[in-house]
N, C-alpha and C positions, 0 to 999 in steps of 0.2 A: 652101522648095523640097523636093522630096522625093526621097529619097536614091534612086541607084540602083543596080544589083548591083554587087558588084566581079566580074569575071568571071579564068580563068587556062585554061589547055590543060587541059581535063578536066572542068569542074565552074566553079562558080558560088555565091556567095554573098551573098543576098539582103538587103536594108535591115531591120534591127533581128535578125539572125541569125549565129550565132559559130560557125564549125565550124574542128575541130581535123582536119588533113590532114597526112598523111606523103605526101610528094607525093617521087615517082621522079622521080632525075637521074642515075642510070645502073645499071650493074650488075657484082656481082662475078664472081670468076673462076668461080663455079658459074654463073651466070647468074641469081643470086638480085639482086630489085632489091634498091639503094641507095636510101634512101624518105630526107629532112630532113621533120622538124616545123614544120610552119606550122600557125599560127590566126590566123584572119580574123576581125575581129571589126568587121561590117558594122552602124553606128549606124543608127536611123530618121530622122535627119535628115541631111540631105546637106550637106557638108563635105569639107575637107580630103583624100587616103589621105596614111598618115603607113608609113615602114615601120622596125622595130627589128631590127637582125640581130646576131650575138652567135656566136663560136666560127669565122670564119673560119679560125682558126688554133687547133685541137684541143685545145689544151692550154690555153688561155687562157677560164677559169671565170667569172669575176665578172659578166661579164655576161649570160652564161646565164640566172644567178639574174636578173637587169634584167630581161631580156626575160620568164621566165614568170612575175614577178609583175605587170608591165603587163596580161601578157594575161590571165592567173588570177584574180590577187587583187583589181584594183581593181574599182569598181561604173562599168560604160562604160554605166549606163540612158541617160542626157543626151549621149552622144557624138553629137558633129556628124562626119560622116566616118567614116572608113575605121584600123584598125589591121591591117598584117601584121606579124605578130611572127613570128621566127626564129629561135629559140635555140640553136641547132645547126645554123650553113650545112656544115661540113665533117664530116660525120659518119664516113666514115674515119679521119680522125685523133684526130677524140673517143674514138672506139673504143678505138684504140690509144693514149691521152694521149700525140700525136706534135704537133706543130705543124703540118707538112705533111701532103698527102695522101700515106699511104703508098705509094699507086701511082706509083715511081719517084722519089718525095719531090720533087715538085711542089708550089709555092707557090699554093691556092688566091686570095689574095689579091691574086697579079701576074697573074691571068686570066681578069679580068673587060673586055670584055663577056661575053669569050667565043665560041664558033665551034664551029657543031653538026658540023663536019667536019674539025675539027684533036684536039690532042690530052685525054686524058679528061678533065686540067683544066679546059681552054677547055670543053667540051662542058656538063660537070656546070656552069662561071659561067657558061654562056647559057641555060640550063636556070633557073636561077635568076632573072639577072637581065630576060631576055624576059618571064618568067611573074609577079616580087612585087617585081623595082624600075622597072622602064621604067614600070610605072602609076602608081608615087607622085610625089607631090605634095614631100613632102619625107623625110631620111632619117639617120636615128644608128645608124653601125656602133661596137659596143662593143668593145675589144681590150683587154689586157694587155701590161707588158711579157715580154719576152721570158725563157724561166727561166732563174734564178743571177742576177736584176734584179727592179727594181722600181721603179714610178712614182709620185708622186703623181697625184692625177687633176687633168688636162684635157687640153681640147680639140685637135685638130688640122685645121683648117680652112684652104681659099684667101678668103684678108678682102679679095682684088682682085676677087673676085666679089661682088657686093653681097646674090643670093639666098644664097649661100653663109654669108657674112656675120652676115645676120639669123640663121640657124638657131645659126652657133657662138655670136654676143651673145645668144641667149634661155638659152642651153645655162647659162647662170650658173655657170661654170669661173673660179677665178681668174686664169687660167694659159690662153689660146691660141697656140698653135705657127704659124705663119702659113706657107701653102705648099700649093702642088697639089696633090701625095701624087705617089707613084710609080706612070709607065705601068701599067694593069693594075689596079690598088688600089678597091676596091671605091666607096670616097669619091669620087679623082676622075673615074672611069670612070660612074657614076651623076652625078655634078654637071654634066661635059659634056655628058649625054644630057637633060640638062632635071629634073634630079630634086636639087634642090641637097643635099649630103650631107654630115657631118661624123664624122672617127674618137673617140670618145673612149676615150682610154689610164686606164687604173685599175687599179693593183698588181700582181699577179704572177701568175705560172701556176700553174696544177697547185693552184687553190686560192680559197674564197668568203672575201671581205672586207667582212663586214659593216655598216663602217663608210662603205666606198666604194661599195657596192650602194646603200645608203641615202642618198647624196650624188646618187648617178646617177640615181636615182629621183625626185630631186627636181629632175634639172635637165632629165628627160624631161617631168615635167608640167611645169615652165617652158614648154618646147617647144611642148608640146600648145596652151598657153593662148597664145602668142606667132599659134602658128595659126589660131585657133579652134576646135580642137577639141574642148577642155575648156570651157566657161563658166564656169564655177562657180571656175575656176585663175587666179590670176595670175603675170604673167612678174616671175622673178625675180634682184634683184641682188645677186653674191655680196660686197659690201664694198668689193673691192677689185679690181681688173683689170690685168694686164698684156699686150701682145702683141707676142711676140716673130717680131721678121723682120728681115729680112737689116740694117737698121740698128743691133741693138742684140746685142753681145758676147756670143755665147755659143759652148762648146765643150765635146766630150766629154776627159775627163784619164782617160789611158791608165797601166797599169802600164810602166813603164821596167825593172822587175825580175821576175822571177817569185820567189813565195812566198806567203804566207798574211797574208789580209788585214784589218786591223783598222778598222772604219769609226768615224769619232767625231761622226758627225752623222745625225740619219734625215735620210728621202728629206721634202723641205719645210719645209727649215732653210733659214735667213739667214746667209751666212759672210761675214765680212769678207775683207779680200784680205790673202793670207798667212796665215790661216789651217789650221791642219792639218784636212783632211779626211780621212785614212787615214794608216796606217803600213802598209808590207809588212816582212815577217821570210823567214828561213829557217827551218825546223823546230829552229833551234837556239837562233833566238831574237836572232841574230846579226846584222849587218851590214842594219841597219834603213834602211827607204828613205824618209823622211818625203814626203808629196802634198799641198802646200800651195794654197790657193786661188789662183790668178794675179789676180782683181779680186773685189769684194764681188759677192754673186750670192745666186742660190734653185737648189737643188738641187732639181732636176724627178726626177729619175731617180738611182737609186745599186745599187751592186751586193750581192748579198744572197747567194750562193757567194762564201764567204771564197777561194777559190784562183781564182789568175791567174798569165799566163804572161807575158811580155812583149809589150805590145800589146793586153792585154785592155784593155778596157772599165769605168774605177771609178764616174766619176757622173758625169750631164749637169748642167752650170752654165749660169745665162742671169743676164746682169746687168736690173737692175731701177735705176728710174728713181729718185730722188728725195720723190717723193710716193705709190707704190707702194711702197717702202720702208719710209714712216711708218705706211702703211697696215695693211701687211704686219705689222709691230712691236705697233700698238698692236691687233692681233689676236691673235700670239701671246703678249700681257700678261694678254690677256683667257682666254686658257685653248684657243683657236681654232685645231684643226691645219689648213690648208691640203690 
């Protein structure tokens, strides 16, 4: 069958043709626009639209780098379908390496559909998501955690949605987070609209991880080939799989103390239960708080800014099953980070 244009408010993008668009979603206090980078990269053969979006949150990089080497680097001659890539949805805050939009430090990511007649948030995610998500077909928002943390990668996907589902299972993450996302959130607000959609978390802010770019990249052609959009790709399995949801033990373990923090595990470690995960100190070195594991678990997430106050945030734990455990083990024997 033969492919036909992708089309947006403005312009048009024809089968076997790639064009790179700074496409306006509002404007600054000069009245100068606010233009995001898109590239469309329209196959001659019809398939799939797939779309990559990356920087919802300004300060969070690794995916940047995901989304323009999909669109740049790889050879899309044989693409079935459609790619809209995004590397920069929040470009105020990119500006500013802020998370938020600086405009009143509004959470692009809680205001999505969005709403051409409420606030500049809503305005700038309808702009957005009317024009390069309500046409696809399917979709990977790339995130980081948040700065002074860190994640390992995967997925966070709703697995009660069965479209939803296939995208996070092609996505080949060891590690899915099972849940809707938050009102507003770019995943679930596209996935209810017919565009089934998943977040993937991968390291930190304010910074490219080339180890995680290159893991992401290979769970995006997973993707691709899960759709059809690739031929030549096959869907890939990463060894091992857990997924975590409201049946199986997990919790974030909070500073009790404030002081400076020693971590004794990265972020994708196996702890037994009671084991030490941290020690806090005072500057003096003094009156040590040991943070012991409460059950055996995988440390998704840990914190990477040694200082906390009481009630920070030290590292997310999720217990893992029995045979996901062996799994797990005789991966990291094999030399295999997670």
């Amino acid at each position: 069958m033969v492919a036909g244009a992708f089309t947006y408010d403005g312009g048009s993008v024809a089968p076997g043709e790639t064009q790179n668009i700074r496409y306006s979603v509002s404007e600054t206090y000069l009245g100068d626009p606010i233009r995001i980078p898109v590239t469309v990269v329209n196959g001659e053969r019809d398939g799939p639209t797939a779309f990559l979006s990356a920087a919802a949150h300004g300060d969070e990089l690794n995916g940047i780098e995901v989304v323009r080497e999909v669109a740049h680097d790889w050879d899309h001659t044989d693409l079935r379908g459609t790619l809209v890539c995004m590397p920069v949805l929040n470009v105020p805050g990119f500006i500013a390496q802020e998370r938020y939009l600086p405009i009143y430090d509004r959470d692009l990511n809680r205001s999505f559909p969005g709403d051409p007649d409420s606030t500049s948030a809503k305005r700038i995610a309808n702009r957005v998501f009317r024009n390069f998500i309500e046409p696809c077909d399917v979709g990977l928002d790339f995130h980081t955690s948040t700065r002074g943390r860190t994640n390992m990668l995967h997925v966070r996907a709703d697995m009660d949605d069965p479209a939803v589902a296939r995208v996070g299972n092609a996505f080949a993450s060891n590690v899915i987070i099972d849940g809707s996302g938050p009102s507003g959130s770019l995943r679930r607000e596209a996935s209810e609209s017919g565009t089934p959609t998943i977040t993937i978390e991968m390291g930190e802010a304010h910074r490219f991880q080339r180890a995680l770019i290159d893991r992401a990249l290979s769970g995006t052609l997973s993707v691709l080939a899960e759709f059809g959009l690739r031929d030549e790709a096959v869907v890939a399995w990463p060894g091992w799989r857990t997924v975590i949801d409201d049946d199986v033990e997990k919790t974030w373990l909070r500073a009790d103390t404030g002081g400076l923090v020693e971590m004794h595990h990265d972020r994708g470690a196996l702890v037994e239960a009671d084991d030490r995960i941290c020690t806090i100190t005072n500057p003096f070195k003094q009156d040590s708080d040991v943070v012991r594991a409460p059950f055996t678990g995988l440390l998704v997430g840990i914190l990477e800014n040694p200082l906390v106050y009481p009630g920070n945030p030290l590292c997310h734990l999720v217990e893992l099953d029995d045979p996901t455990r062996r799994a797990l083990e005789n991966q990291q024997a094999a030399g295999d980070r997670p």
